[in-house]
N, C-alpha and C positions, 0 to 999 in steps of 0.2 A: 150787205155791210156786216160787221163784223158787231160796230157799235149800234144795241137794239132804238136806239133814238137816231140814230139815218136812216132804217129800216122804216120809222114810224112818218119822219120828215118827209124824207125824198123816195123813199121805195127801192125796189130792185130796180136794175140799172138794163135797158136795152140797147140797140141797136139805132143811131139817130140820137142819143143821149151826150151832152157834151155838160162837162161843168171842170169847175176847177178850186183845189182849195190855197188859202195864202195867211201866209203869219209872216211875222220878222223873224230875222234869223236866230236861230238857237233856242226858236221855245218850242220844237215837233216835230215840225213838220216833216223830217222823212222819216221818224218812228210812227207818225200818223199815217204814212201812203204805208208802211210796211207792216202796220197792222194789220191794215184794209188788205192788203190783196192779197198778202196771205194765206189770209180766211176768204178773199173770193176762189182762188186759183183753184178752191179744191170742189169749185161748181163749176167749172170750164170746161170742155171736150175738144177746145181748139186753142194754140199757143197766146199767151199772153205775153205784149211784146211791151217790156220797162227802155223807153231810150233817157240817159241820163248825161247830167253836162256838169251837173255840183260837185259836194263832197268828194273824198277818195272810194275809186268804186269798190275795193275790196270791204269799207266798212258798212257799206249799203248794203250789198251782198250778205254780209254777216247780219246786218238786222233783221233782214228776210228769213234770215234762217233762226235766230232766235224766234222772233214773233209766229213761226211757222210752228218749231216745234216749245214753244213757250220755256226754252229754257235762257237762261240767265248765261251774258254775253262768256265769262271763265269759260265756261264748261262747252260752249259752242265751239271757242278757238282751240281749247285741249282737241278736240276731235273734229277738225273742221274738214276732213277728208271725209269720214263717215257720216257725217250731217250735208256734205253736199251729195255723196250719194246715196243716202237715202232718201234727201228732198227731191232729187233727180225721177228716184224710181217712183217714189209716193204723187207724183207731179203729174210722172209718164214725160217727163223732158218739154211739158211745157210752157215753161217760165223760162223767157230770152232776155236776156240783159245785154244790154248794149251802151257800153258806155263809151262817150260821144262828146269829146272835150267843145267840141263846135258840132253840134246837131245840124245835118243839112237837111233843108227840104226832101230834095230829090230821096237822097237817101232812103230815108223815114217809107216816100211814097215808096221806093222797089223792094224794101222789105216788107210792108203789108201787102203789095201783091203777092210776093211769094208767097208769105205765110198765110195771107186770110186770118186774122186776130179772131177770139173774141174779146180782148182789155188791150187797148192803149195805155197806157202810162208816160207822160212826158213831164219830166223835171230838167230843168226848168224851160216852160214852154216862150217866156218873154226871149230866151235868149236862141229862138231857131234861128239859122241862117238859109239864107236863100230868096230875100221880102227885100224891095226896096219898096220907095215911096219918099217923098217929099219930104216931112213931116215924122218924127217918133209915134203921134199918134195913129197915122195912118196905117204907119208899118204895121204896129201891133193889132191895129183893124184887122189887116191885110193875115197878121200868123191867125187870130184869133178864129178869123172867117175860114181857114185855111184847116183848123183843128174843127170846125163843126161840121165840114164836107167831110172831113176823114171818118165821123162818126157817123153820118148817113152811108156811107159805102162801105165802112167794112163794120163797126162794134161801138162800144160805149168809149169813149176818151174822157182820162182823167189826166187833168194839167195840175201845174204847182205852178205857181211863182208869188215873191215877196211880198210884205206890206209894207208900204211906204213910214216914216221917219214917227208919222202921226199914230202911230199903232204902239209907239213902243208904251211898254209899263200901261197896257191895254187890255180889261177885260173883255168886252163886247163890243168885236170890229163890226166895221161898218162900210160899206160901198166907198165912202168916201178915204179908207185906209189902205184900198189894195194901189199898188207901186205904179204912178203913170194911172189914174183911176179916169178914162176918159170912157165915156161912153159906146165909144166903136170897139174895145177891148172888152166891154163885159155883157154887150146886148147880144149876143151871140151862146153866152150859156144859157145852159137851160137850172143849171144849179152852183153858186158859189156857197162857199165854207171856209168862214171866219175862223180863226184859230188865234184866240186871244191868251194873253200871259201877264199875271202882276208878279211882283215884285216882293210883294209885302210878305210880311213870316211868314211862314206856313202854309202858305202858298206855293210851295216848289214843284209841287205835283201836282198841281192842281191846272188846267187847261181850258179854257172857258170857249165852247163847240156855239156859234150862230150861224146861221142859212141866210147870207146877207139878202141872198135870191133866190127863188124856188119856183119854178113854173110849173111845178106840178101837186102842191099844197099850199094855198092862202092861208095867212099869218105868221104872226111872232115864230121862233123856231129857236130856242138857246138850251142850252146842256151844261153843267159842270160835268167835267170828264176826270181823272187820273189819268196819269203819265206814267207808265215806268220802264225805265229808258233800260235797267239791268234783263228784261226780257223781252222789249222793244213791242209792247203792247199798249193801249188804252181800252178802260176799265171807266164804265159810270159809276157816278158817285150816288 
């Protein structure tokens, strides 16, 4: 991790490693995944595959590349030819983005054969296609259980998706805020990450990091963190 308090919390991330983080909309969360992998992609020797289904992909792509080379977003779109190929060559071409208006299962599965990952990344994983079931809850069982196989066969998976209504003007999320918070959707990680946001002055930058779940360190687990979205990093406070 990038941030020395996930390092301390959850550790380096293997193989059979499944977790995922969730905020409401517009307080991070893809400056958060694009901080992270960033800074993981350059311990990788095997393709790291980002499937995405949110935002516009070009501006995703652009944060990757600020938060890559820590520069501030002007100065990346002035040269956005030269920042992709040098993040190309500095990489060795293995950062794949795939963006993926409707993410299919199948899909997803004949690209990791091909490639052999070591980093999944699925934004946002609530909304794969390819899962029926009865029930929304079951569904989301069904993708949830469906992303921790993926991480026993091939690398570590990192999911995103929302926090439900109860998170908003929320420092310290809680199990009970992530979107659809049913039990067969989160007993399958091995690590969630709260990503809480107030409101109040002075606070704009300010990002408040919990480990609602951790299977691999007992206790408490929270951070104030910095935001800063003009070079698409997070910075402890």
């Amino acid at each position: 991790w990038r941030l020395p308090f996930l390092n301390e919390a959850i550790g380096g991330l293997h193989k059979g490693d499944f977790g995922f983080i969730f905020a409401r909309t517009n307080s991070g969360k893809s400056t958060f995944i694009a901080s992270e992998i960033s800074y993981m992609i350059k311990q990788i020797d095997k393709p790291c595959l980002f499937f995405f289904n949110e935002e516009a992909p070009a501006r995703m792509k652009t944060r990757i590349f600020q938060a890559y080379f820590g520069a501030e977003k002007d100065k990346v779109l002035a040269n956005l030819d030269r920042c992709a190929a040098a993040f190309d060559r500095e990489t060795k071409g293995l950062f794949q983005f795939y963006n993926m208006p409707q993410i299919q299962k199948r899909e997803v599965e004949s690209i990791c054969k091909k490639e052999n990952p070591a980093l999944i990344i699925i934004d946002n994983l609530d909304k794969v296609y390819g899962f029926k079931a009865e029930r929304e809850d079951l569904k989301l069982g069904n993708i949830y259980t469906w992303a921790r196989e993926l991480a026993k066969m091939y690398c570590p998976v990192i999911a995103v998706c929302q926090a439900g209504s109860s998170a908003e003007n929320k420092k310290w999320l809680q199990h009970t805020d992530i979107m659809s918070a049913h039990t067969s959707k989160s007993s399958e990680a091995d690590f969630i990450i709260g990503l809480g946001h107030s409101f109040d002055t002075g606070y704009e930058d300010v990002r408040f990091l919990r480990v609602v779940k951790n299977k691999f360190k007992p206790g408490e687990q929270r951070a104030e963190v910095r935001i800063d979205p003009l070079k698409a990093r997070y910075y402890e406070l």
